[in-house]
VEXDREN-2710 file (C-alpha; in Angstrom, 1 decimal):
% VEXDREN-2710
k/r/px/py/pz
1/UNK/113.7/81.7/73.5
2/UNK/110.0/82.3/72.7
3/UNK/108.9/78.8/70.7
4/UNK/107.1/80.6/67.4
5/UNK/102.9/80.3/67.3
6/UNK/101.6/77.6/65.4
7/UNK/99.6/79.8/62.2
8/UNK/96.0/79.0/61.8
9/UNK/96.4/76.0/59.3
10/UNK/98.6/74.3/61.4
11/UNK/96.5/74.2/64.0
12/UNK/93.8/72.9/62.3
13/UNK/96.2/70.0/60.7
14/UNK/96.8/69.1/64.6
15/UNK/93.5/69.5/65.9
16/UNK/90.8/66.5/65.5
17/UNK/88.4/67.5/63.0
18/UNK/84.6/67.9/64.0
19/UNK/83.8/64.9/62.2
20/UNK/86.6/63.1/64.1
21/UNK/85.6/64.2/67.5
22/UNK/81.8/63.6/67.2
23/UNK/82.1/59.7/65.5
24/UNK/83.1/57.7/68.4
25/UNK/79.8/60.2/70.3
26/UNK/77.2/59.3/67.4
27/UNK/77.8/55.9/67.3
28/UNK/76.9/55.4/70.3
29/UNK/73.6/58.0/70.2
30/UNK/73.3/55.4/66.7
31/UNK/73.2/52.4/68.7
32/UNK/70.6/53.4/70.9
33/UNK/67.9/55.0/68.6
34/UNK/68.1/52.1/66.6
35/UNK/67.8/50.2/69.4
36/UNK/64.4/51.6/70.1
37/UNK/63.3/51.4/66.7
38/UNK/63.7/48.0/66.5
39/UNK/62.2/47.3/69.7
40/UNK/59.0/48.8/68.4
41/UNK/59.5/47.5/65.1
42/UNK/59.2/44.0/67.1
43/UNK/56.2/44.9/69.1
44/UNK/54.3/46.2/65.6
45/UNK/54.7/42.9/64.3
46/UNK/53.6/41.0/67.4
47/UNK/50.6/43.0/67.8
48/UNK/50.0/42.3/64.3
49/UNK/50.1/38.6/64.5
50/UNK/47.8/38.9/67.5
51/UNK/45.5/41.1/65.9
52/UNK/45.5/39.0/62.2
53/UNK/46.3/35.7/63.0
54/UNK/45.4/35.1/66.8
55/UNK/48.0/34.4/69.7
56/UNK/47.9/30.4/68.9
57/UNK/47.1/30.2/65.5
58/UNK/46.0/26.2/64.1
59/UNK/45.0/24.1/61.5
60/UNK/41.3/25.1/59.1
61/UNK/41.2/29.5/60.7
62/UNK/40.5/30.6/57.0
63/UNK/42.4/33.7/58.8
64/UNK/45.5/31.9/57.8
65/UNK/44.4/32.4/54.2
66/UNK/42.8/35.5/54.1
67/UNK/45.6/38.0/56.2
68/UNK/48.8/37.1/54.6
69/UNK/46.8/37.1/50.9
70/UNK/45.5/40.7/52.1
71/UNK/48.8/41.8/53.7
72/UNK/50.2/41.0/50.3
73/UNK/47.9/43.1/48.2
74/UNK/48.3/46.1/50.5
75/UNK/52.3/45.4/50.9
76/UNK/52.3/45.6/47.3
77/UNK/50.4/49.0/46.7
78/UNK/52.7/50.2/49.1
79/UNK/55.9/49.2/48.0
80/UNK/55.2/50.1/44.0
81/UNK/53.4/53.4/45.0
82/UNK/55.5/54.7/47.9
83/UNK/58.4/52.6/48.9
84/UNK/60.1/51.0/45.9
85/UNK/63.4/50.7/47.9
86/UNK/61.4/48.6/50.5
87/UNK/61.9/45.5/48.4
88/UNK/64.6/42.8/49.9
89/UNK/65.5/41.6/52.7
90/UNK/68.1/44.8/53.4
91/UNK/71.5/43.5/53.7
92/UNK/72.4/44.3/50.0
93/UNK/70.4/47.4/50.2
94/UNK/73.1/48.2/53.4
95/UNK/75.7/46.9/51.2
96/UNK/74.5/48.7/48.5
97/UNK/74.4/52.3/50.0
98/UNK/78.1/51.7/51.5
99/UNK/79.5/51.0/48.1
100/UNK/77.5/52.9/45.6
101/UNK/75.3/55.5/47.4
102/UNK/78.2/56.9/49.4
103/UNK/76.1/56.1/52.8
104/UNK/72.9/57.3/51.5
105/UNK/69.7/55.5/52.3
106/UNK/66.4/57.9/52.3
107/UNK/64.8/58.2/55.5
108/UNK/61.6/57.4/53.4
109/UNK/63.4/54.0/53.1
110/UNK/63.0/53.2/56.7
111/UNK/59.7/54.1/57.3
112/UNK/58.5/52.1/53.9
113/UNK/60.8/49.2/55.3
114/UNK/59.6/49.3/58.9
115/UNK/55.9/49.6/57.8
116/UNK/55.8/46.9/55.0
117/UNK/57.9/44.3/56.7
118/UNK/56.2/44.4/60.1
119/UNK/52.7/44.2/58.0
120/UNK/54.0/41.3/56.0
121/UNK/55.9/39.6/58.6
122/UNK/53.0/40.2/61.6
123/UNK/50.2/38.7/59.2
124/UNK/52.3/35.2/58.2
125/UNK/54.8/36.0/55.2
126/UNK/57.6/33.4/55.9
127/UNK/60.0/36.1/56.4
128/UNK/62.2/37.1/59.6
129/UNK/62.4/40.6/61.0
130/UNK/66.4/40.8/61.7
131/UNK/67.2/42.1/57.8
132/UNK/65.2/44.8/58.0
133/UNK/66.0/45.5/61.2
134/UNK/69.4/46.0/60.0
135/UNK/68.6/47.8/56.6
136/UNK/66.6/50.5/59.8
137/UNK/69.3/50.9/61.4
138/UNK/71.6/51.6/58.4
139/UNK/69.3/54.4/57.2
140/UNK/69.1/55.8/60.9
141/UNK/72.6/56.4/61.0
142/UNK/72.3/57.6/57.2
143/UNK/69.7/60.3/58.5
144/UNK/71.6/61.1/61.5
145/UNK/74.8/61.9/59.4
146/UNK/73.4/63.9/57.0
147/UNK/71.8/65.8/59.1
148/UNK/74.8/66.9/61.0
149/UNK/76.8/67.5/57.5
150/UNK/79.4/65.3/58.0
151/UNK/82.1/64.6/55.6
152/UNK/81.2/62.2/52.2
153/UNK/83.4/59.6/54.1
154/UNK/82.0/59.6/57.4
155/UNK/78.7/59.4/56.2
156/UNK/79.4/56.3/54.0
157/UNK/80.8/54.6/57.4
158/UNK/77.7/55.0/59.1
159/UNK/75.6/52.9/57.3
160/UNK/77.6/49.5/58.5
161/UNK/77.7/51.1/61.9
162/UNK/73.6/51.9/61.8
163/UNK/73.6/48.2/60.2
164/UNK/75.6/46.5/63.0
165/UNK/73.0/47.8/65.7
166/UNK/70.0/47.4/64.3
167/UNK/71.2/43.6/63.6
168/UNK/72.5/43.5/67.2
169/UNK/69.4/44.7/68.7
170/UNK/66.9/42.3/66.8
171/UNK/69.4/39.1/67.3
172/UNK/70.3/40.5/71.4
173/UNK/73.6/38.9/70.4
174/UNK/76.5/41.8/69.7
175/UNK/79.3/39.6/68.4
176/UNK/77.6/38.1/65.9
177/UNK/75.8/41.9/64.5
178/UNK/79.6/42.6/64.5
179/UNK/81.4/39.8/62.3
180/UNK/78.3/39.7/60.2
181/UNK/78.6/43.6/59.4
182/UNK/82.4/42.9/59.0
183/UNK/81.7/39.5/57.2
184/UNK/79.3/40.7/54.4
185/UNK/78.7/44.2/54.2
186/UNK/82.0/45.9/54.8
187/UNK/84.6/42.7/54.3
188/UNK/87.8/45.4/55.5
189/UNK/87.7/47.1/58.2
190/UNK/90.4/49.3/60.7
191/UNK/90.5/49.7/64.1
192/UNK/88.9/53.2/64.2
193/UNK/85.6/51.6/62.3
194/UNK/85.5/48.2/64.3
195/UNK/85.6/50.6/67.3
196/UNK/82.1/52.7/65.9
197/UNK/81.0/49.1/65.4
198/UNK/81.4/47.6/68.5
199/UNK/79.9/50.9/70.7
200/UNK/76.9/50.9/68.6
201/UNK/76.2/47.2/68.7
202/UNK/76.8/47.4/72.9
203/UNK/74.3/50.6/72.5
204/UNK/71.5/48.6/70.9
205/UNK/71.8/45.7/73.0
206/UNK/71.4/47.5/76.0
207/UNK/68.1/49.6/74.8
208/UNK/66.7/45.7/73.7
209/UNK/68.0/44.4/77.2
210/UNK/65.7/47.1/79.1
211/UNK/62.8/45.7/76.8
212/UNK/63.4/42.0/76.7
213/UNK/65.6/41.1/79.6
214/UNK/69.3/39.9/79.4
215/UNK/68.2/35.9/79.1
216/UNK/68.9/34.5/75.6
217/UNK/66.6/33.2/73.2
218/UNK/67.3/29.7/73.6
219/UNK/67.8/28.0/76.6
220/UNK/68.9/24.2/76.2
221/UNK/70.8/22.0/78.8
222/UNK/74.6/22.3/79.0
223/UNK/76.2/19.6/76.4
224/UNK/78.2/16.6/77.2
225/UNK/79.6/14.6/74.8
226/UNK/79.3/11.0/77.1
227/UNK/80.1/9.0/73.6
228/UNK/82.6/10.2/70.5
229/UNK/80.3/8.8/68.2
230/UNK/77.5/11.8/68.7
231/UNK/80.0/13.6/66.4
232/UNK/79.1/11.4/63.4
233/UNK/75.3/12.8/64.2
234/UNK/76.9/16.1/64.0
235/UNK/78.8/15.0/61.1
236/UNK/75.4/13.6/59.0
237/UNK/73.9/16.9/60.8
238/UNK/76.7/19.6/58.6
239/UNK/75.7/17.4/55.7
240/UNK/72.5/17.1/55.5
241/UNK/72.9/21.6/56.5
242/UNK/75.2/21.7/53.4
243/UNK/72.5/19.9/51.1
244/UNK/69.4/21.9/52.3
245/UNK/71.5/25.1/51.7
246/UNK/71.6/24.5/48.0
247/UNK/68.4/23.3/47.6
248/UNK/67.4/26.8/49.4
249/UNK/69.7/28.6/47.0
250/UNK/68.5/27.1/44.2
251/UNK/65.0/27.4/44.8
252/UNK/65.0/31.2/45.0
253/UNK/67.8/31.2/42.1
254/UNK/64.9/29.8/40.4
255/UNK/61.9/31.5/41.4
256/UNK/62.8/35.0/42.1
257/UNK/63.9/36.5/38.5
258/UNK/61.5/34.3/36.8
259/UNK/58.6/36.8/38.6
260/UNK/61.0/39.7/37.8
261/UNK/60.4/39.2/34.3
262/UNK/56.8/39.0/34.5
263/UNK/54.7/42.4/33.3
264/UNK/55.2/45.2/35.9
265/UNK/51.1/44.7/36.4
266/UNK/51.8/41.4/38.4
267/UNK/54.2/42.8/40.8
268/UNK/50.7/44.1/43.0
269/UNK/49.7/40.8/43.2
270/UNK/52.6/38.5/43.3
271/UNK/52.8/39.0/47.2
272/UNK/49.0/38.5/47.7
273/UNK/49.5/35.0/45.6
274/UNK/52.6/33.8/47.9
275/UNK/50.7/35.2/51.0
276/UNK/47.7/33.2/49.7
277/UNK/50.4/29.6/49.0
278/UNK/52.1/30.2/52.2
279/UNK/48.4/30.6/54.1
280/UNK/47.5/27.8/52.5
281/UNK/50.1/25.5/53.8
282/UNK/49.1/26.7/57.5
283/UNK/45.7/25.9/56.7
284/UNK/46.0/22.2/55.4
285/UNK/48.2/21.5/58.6
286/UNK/51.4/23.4/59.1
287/UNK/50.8/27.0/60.6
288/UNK/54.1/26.1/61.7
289/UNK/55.8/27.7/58.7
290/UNK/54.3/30.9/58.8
291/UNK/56.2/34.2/60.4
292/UNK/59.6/34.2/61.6
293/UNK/58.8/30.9/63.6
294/UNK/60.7/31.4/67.1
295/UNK/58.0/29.9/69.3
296/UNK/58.1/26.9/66.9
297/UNK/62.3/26.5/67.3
298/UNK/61.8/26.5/71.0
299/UNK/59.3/23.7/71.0
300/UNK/61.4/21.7/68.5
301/UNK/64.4/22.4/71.1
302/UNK/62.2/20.3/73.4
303/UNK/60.8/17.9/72.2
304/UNK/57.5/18.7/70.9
305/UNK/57.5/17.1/67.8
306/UNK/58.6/13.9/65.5
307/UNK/61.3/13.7/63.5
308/UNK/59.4/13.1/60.5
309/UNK/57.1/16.2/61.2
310/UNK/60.0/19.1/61.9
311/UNK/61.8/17.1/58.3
312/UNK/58.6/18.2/57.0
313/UNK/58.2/21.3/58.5
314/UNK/61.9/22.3/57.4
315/UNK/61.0/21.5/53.8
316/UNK/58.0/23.7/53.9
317/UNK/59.8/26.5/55.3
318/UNK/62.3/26.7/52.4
319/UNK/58.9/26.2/49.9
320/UNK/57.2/28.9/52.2
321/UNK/60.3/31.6/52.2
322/UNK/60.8/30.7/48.8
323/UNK/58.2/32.2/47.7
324/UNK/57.3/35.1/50.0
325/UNK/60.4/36.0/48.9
326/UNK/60.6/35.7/45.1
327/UNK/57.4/37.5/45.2
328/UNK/59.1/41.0/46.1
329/UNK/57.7/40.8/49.6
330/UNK/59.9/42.9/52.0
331/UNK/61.2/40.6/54.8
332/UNK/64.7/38.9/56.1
333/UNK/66.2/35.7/55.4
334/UNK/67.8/35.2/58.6
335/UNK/64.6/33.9/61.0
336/UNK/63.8/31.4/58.1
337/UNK/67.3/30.0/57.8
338/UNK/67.7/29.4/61.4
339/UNK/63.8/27.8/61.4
340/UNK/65.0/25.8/58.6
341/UNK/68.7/24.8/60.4
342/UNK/66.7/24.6/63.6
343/UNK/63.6/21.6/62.2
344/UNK/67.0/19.9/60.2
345/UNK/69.1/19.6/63.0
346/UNK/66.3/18.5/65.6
347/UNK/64.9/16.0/62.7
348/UNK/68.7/14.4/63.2
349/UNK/68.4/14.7/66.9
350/UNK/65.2/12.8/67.0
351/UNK/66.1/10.5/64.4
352/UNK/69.4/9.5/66.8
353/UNK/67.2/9.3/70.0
354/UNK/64.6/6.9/68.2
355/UNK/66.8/4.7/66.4
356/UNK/70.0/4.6/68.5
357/UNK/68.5/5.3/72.3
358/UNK/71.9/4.6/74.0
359/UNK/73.1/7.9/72.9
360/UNK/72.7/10.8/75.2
361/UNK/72.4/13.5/72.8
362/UNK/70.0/16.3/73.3
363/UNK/67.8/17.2/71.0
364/UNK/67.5/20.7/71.8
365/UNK/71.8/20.6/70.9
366/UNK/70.9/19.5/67.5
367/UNK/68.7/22.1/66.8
368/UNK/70.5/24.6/67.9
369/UNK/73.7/23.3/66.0
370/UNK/71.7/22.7/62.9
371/UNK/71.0/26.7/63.1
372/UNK/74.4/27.9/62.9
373/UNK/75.0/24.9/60.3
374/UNK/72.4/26.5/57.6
375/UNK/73.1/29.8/58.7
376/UNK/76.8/29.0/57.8
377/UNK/75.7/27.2/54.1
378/UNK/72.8/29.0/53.1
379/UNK/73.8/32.9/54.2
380/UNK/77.8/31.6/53.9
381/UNK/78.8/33.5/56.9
382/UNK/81.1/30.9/58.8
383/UNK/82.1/33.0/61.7
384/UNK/78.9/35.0/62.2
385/UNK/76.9/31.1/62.2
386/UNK/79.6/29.8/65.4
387/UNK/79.1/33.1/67.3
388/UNK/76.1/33.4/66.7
389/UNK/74.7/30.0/68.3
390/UNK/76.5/31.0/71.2
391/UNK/74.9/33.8/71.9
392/UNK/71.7/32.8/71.0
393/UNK/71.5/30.1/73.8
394/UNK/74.6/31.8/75.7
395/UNK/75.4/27.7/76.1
396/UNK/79.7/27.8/75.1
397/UNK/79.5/23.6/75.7
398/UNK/78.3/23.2/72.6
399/UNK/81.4/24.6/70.5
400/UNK/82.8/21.7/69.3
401/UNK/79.7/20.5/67.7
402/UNK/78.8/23.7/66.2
403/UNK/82.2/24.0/64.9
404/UNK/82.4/21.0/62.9
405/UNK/79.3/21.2/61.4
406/UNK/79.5/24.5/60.7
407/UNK/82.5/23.6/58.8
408/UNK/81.2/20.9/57.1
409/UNK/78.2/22.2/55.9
410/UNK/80.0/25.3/54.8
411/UNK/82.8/23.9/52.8
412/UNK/79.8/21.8/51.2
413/UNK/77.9/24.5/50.1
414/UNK/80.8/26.3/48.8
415/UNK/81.8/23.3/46.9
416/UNK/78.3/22.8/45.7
417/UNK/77.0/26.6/45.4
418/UNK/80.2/28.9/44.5
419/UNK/78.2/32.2/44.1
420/UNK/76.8/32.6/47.6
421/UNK/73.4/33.6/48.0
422/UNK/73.5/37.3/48.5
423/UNK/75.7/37.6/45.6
424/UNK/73.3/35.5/43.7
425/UNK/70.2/38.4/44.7
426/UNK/73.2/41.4/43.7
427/UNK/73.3/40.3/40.3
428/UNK/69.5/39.5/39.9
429/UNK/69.2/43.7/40.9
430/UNK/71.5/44.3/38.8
431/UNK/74.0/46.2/41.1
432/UNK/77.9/45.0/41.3
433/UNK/79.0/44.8/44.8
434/UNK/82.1/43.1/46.3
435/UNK/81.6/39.3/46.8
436/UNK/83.2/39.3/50.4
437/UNK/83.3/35.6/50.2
438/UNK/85.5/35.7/47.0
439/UNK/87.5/38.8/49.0
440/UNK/88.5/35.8/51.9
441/UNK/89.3/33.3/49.6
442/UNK/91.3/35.2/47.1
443/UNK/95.2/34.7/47.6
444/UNK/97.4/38.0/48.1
445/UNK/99.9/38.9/46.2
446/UNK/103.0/39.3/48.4
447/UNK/107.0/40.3/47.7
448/UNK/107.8/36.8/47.2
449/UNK/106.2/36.0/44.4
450/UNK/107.9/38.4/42.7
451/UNK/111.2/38.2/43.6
452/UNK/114.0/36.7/41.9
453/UNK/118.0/36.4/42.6
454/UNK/119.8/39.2/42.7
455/UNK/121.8/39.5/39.1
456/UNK/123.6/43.0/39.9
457/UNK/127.0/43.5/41.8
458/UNK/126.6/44.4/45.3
459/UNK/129.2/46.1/47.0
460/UNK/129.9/46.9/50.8
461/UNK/129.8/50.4/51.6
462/UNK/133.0/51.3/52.3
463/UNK/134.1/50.0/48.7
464/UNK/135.3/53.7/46.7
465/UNK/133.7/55.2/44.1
466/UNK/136.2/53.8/41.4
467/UNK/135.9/50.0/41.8
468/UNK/132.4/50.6/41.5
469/UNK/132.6/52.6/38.8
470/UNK/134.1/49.6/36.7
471/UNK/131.7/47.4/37.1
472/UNK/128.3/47.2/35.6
473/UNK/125.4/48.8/37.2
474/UNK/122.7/48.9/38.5
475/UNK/124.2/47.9/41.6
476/UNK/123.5/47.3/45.6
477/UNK/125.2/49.3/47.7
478/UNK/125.1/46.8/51.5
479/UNK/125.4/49.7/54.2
480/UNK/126.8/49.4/57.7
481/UNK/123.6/48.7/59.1
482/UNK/122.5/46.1/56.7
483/UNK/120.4/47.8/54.5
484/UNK/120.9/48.6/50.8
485/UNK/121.0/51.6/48.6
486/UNK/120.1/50.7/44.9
487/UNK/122.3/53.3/42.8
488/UNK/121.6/54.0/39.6
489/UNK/123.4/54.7/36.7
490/UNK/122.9/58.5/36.0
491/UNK/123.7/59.1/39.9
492/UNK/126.7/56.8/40.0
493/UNK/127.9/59.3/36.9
494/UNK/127.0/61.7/38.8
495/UNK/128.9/61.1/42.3
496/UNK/132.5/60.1/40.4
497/UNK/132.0/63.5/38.6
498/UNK/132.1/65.7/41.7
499/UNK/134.1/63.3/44.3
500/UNK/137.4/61.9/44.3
501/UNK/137.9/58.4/43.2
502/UNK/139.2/57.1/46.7
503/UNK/136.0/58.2/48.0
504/UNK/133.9/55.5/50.2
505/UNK/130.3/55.1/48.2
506/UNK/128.5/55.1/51.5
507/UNK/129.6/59.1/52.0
508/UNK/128.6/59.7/48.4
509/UNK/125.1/58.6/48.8
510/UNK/121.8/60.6/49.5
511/UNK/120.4/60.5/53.3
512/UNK/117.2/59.0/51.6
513/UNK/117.4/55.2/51.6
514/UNK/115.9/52.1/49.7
515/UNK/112.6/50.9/51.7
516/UNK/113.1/47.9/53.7
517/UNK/111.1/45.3/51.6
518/UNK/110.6/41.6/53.2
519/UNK/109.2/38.8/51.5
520/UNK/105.6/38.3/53.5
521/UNK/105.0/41.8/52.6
522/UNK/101.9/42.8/50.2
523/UNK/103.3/43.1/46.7
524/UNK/101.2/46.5/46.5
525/UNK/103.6/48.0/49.0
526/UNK/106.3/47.9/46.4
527/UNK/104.6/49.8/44.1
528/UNK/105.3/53.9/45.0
529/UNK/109.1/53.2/45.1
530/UNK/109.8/52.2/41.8
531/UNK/109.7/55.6/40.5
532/UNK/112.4/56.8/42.7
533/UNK/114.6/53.1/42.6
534/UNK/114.9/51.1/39.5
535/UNK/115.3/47.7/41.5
536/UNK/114.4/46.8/45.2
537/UNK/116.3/44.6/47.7
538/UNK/114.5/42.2/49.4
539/UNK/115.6/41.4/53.3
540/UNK/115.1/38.2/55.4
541/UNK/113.6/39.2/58.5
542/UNK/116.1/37.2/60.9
543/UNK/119.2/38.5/59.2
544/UNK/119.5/41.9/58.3
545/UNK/122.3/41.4/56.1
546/UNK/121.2/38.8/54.0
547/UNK/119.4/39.6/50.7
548/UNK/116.9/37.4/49.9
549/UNK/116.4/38.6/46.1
550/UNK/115.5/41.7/44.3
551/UNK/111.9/42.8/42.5
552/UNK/111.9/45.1/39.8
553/UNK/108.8/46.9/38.3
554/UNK/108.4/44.6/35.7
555/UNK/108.5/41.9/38.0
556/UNK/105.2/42.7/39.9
557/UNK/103.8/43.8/36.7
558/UNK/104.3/40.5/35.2
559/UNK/102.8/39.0/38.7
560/UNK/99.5/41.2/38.3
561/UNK/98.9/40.2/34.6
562/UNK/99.3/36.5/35.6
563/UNK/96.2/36.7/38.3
END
């Protein structure tokens, strides 16, 4: 017999959508034109320094005070006249087009944030270029989708998938562009978006491989712990992290809505000003500060300089990105707060080697450990900070270290500074995005919590309709296979009306059964049945049989209402 033709609409139920079928493809094509774009967008701000500030900027070049006090002014003009959505570091902006924008970021965005942050950023702004690398990537994938008229949810899932590889492409560490995306900006994903994620991460690494070579940023000897008690260094190290990280936080708490409120007139000049303060400290001694500062981590890494000078030099930075920042001044956070980690953690290291010589600790391991440590307080993204130093320096012997002062620093910080800091810059633009942090820490509801003993008759399923029919109901019907049918009232009416008396229940009853329910479950999953059920039966897992309790409508209402 001839099987009958599938119609038109069934066909096109069966058959992957276009959308479907060209996701996994763009993602990748994503990966790699951001990938380019922020491989020039690192070689505009190079040439910048070198053309502003001179390839070994010192000490008394009254360059130092006049191009980041110029780049400011003519940041400014651009940002108020052309660019207004340039402002930021981009990570919220990212967030911000996922959850409100449906995906959309202007492609006028990335050219105003890809001009203003590599002027900024290239003339000494103490701002890092990985944040607006990612906010360029976001709005390339944003472009790319519309363009191709993809479906309202598509687009708004390329914007963390443009976000992940413009991250991975500025940090040439994959993993951590992935948990961060997942981390902050999304905070859920499935497998079908960690999938888009991960090719388009790969994609940009590659392009920046071809550019910049495979080796990692750092490089620092492999670690050995010889004596236990280097981990009470690391210990004083998460500390002293967790500390700094509020002071950070507070400091642009402080500084930044205070020059929001100021008349509209000062916002062309507030990034001259902190261009002109943040010049200012290179001048009088620490050029140091000034840029994203990676030249400066690696000679802290070995050795280069006192522990008293990189505790001053970290103290600066947060002064210097406080207020390049405040001031509206487009540029990352993520540079800074791994300068910052990096002077704190090699200040420690130093500190150890001088006072207490028979330890063998490396003070390139305790500035690298004291980046992830403020990256984990400060930006509050535990996972993304371990991963992260591990790519950075592709050195896996330091793990231990960097995962108990990661911890440290971040339970700290979260004890100390319960808004975390991007959440703190949401509510100062006004916009109400999804803390991610509170997301993790939030308990879920499950089954359990609403259950309580079961206070209806339950009955094997071979028990007929008429001893059933005496007692009270609602009632549990146990079936041969262990599960339960919940029958009602009106239906057990019902059944004795048209069957004979003798009748088993288990005959009587509907082929549609009671879910399964088991106590570990999300309470949320109960929810559609109770229209059909008035109670459900709640299983143990090792013993099919066994009813654990029951959960009624009003019980997970009651559960909701308590949270």
């Amino acid at each position: 017999m001839k099987p009958p033709e599938l119609t038109q609409s069934e066909l096109e139920k069966i058959a992957p959508s276009r959308d479907e079928r060209l996701f996994l493809v763009l993602s990748i094509f994503i990966g790699v034109l951001s990938g380019l774009l922020v491989v020039l967008f690192r070689v505009a701000i190079e040439w910048i320094k070198i053309l502003t500030l001179g390839s070994a900027p010192h000490p008394g070049q009254y360059r130092l005070l006049i191009a980041p006090a110029l780049a400011g002014l003519l940041v400014a003009a651009l940002v108020q006249r052309f660019f207004p959505a340039a402002r930021g570091s981009g990570v919220n902006q990212a967030k911000a087009a996922l959850y409100i924008y449906n995906g959309y970021i202007p492609f006028r965005t990335v050219v105003g944030k890809f001009v203003t942050s590599a002027i900024a950023i290239g003339c000494g702004h103490s701002l890092g270029p990985e944040d607006p690398s990612l906010q360029i990537g976001a709005g390339v994938a944003s472009a790319v989708a519309r363009r191709l008229n993809l479906s309202k949810q598509r687009l708004r899932l390329f914007a963390p998938i443009g976000a992940a590889a413009g991250l991975a492409a500025a940090f040439n560490a994959p993993i951590s562009a992935i948990l961060f995306v997942i981390e902050e900006v999304i905070g859920r994903w499935s497998a079908a978006v960690l999938g888009s994620i991960v090719l388009s991460a790969i994609s940009s690494v590659v392009v920046a491989r071809w550019f910049w070579g495979p080796e990692p940023i750092f490089r620092i000897p492999p670690v050995n712990l010889h004596d236990p008690r280097e981990l009470i260094a690391y210990t004083v190290l998460g500390v002293v992290g967790g500390f700094s990280a509020l002071v950070f936080s507070k400091a642009l708490g402080y500084l930044r809505p205070r020059l929001r409120l100021l008349p509209r007139w000062t916002y062309y000049c507030q990034p001259a000003i902190a261009g002109l303060l943040v010049g200012l400290i290179g001048f009088a001694g620490f050029p140091q500060v000034m840029g994203p500062g990676y030249e400066v981590i690696d000679q802290a890494m070995h050795s280069q300089f006192t522990w008293q000078l990189l505790f001053a030099l970290g103290l600066l930075k947060i002064l210097a990105t406080t207020l390049s920042f405040s001031s509206g001044t487009p540029g990352g956070m993520f540079a800074p707060t791994l300068f910052i980690g990096a002077m704190l953690g090699a200040s420690v290291g130093a500190f150890e080697r001088h006072f207490f010589p028979h330890l063998t600790g490396s003070i390139g391991s305790y500035a690298l450990v004291g980046m992830g440590v403020l990256f984990a307080g400060f930006l509050r993204a535990p996972l993304t900070s371990a991963f992260m130093v591990l790519e950075v320096s592709g050195n896996y012997s330091i793990v231990l270290p960097v995962i108990l002062s990661n911890t440290i620093a971040y339970l700290l910080s979260r004890g100390l500074q319960p808004v975390p800091i991007f959440e703190v810059l949401t509510k100062q633009d006004g916009l109400h995005l999804p803390s991610m942090e509170e997301q993790r820490e939030e308990a879920a509801l499950t089954v359990e919590d609403a259950l309580h003993p079961v206070e209806v008759p339950v009955f094997p399923g071979n028990t007929p309709l008429q001893v059933i029919n005496e007692a009270l109901s609602p009632c549990l019907i146990q079936l041969w296979d262990g599960s339960c049918y919940a029958l009602k009232a009106d239906e057990l009416v019902s059944l004795s009306a048209t069957l004979a008396p003798e009748t088993p229940v288990e005959r009587a009853l509907p082929p549609d059964r009671v879910p399964v329910l088991f106590p570990d479950m999300p309470l949320e999953s109960a929810l559609p049945y109770f229209e059909r059920w008035p109670l459900l039966p709640v299983m143990n897992r090792a013993s099919k049989e066994t009813i654990e309790g029951v959960v009624t409508l009003e019980d997970v209402m009651r559960q909701y209402q308590r949270r």
